[in-house]
N, C-alpha and C positions, 0 to 999 in steps of 0.2 A: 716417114720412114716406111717403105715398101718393104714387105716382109714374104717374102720368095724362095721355095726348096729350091735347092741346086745340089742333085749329088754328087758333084764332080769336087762341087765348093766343102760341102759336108765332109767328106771325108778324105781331101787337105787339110782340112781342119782337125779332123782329131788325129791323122797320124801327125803334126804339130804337136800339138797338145800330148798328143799320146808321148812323143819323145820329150817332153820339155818336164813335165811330171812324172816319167819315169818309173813309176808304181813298180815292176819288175824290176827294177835298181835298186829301188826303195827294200825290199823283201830281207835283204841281213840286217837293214837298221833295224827294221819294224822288229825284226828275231831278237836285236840286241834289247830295243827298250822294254820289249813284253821281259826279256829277263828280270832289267833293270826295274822297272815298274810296276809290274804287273800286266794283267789281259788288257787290252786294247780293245775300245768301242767304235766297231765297223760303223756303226750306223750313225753313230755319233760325229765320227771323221767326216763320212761321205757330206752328210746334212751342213757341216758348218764351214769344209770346203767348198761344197757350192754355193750356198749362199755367199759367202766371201769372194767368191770369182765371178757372181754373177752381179755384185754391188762394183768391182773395178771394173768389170766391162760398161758400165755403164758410168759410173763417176769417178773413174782412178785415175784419168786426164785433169777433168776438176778438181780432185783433192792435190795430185800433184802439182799443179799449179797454185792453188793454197799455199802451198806451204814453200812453192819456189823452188821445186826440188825436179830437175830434166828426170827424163826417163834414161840416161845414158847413166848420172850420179846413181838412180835408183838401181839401177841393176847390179852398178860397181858394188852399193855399199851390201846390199843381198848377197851378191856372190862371195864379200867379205866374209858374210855371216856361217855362209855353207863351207865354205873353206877353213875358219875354226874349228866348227863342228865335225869335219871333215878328218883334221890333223889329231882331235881329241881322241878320234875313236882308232885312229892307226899308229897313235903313236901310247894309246890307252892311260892317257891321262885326263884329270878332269878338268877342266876350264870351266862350264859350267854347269855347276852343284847342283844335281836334282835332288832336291829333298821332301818333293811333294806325296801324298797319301796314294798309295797303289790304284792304279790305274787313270791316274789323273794326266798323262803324258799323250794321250788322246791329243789333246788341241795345239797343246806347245809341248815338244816341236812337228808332232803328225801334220796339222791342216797348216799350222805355220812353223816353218820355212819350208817342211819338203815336198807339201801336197800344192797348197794356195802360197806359194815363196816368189819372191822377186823373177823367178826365171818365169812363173806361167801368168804373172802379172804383164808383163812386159809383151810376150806373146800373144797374150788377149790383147791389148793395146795397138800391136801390129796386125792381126789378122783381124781386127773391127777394122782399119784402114783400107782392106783386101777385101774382105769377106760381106756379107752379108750376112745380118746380128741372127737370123732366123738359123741358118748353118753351123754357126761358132756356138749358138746356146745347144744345137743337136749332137754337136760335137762336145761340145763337154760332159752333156749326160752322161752320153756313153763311156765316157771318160770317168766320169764318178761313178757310174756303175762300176766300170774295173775295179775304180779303188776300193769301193765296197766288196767285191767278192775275193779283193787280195788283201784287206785288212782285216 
């Protein structure tokens, strides 16, 4: 594995990344759960998003083959997910009950589904097929930086 800057590659890669995560999308959720929840832990999101995106860049091909599951099912049943969560909050009902201790909404649902969720699983997956791993991991930093300075 030859490991090579390219900033033409780097930074297709995080404007990918950058659209697929969203962070600026993300910003009335983030406003709803801190209601919801309480204060959100930036550094806490940024740290267990990347780590989580940086273990499917590297074995999220092998685990989904574990368990038999295409990347095309993966993505459907993801988008599934965001699509509840989606209707719950425009239509302001609750499908699913947060009942956990203030400030606990940090990991589920912040790093999973809307930060490390099926859409930027799937795109790491396709731009390791493109890219070069040295690019796509500069690309995400930067990437987690954002979400740290906007969560």
């Amino acid at each position: 594995m030859e490991l090579t800057f390219n900033f033409q590659e780097a930074l297709s890669a995080f404007m990918v990344l950058f659209a697929v995560i969203d962070i600026t999308g993300l910003t009335p959720i983030l406003i709803d759960l801190q209601q919801k929840s309480g204060p959100l832990n930036a550094e806490k999101a940024a740290i267990f998003s990347f780590a989580t995106l940086i273990v499917f860049l590297f074995v999220g091909n092998l685990l989904l083959n574990l368990f038999g599951v295409d990347i095309s099912s993966f993505a459907v049943a993801g988008a599934l997910i965001l699509f509840v969560m989606a209707v719950e909050m425009v239509l302001g009902i609750e499908i699913f009950k947060f009942d956990g201790p203030a400030g606990s909404a940090t990991i589920v649902p912040v790093v999973f589904p809307f930060i490390a969720g099926p859409g930027s699983f799937t795109t790491l997956l396709s731009l390791r097929a493109e890219y070069n791993i040295l690019n796509i991991i500069i690309a995400l930093v930067l990437n987690i930086i954002l979400v740290y300075l906007v969560t």
